[in-house]
C-alpha atoms as one frame of an Amber mdcrd trajectory, in Angstrom:
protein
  62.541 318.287  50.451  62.170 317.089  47.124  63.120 319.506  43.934  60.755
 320.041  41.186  62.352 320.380  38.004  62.928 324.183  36.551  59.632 324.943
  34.953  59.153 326.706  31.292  57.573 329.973  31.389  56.293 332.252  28.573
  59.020 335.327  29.045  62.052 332.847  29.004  64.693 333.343  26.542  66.978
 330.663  25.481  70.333 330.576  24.421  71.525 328.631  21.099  73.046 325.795
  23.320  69.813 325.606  25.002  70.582 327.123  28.596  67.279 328.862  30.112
  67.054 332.345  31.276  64.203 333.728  34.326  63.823 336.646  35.312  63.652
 338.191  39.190  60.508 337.039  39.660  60.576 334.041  37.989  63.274 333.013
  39.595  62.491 333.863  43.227  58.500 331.424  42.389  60.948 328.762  41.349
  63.424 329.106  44.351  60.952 329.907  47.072  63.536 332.534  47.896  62.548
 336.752  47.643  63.532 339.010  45.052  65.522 341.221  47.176  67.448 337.794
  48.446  68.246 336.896  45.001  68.954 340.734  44.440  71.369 339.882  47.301
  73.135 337.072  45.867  73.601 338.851  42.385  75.526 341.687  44.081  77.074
 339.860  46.050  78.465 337.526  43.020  77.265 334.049  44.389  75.099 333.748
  41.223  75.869 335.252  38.365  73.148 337.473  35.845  73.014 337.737  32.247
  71.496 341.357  30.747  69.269 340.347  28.158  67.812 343.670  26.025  68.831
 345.455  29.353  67.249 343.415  31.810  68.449 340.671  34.671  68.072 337.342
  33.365  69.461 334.301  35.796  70.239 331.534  34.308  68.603 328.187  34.938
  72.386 326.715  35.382  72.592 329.404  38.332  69.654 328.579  40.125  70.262
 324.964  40.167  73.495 326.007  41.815  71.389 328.196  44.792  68.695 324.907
  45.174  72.039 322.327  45.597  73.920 324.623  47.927  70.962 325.781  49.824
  68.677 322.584  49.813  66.320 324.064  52.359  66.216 327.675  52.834  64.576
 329.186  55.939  61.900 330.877  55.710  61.510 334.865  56.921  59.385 333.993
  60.213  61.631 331.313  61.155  64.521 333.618  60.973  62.571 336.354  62.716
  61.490 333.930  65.729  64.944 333.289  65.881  66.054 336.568  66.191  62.983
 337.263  68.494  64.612 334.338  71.039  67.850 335.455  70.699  66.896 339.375
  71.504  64.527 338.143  74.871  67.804 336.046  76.389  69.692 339.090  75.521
  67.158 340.889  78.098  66.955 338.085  80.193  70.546 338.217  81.323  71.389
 341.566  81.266  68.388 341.981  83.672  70.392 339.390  85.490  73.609 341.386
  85.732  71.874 343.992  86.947  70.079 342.550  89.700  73.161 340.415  90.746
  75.101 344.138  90.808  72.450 345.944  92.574  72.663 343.248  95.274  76.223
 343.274  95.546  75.952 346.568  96.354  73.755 346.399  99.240
């Protein structure tokens, strides 16, 4: 997967020493990632947010830092076909156990 470099946008601010700032949105086009997943990582500290005028920026430093150390994110149907797998083998051998106990006692 090949990175495209941080694009300029109309509604980005920019700090004297020339750092970037996106906001949400912008952020999660230029990622590929959701809002609510970038939501995620601000709460949970992984990326830091500035409050410009009270609202969210990210700063273009902090989303190279979420492209390096997540090169390829999965995407929301892979996960779910995942889970979807994992949930039917789940079934599969507790159906299993069951049979193998009714049989046992028989």
């Amino acid at each position: 997967m090949t990175h495209s470099v941080i694009p300029a946008t109309p509604s980005q601010q920019q700090q004297p020493l020339g750092d970037t700032f996106y906001t949400i949105e912008e952020a999660s086009q230029i990622t590929g990632l959701r809002p609510m997943t970038l939501w995620g990582y601000l709460s949970s500290k992984k990326i830091m947010r500035t409050k410009i005028g009270g609202t969210t920026r990210i700063r273009a430093s902090e989303l190279r830092k979420l492209i390096v150390d997540n090169p390829e994110p999965s995407s929301r149907s892979e996960n779910l076909k995942k889970a979807r797998e994992a949930q039917a083998e789940q079934r599969a051998v507790s159906k299993r156990k069951k049979t193998k106990r009714a049989a046992v006692r028989l």
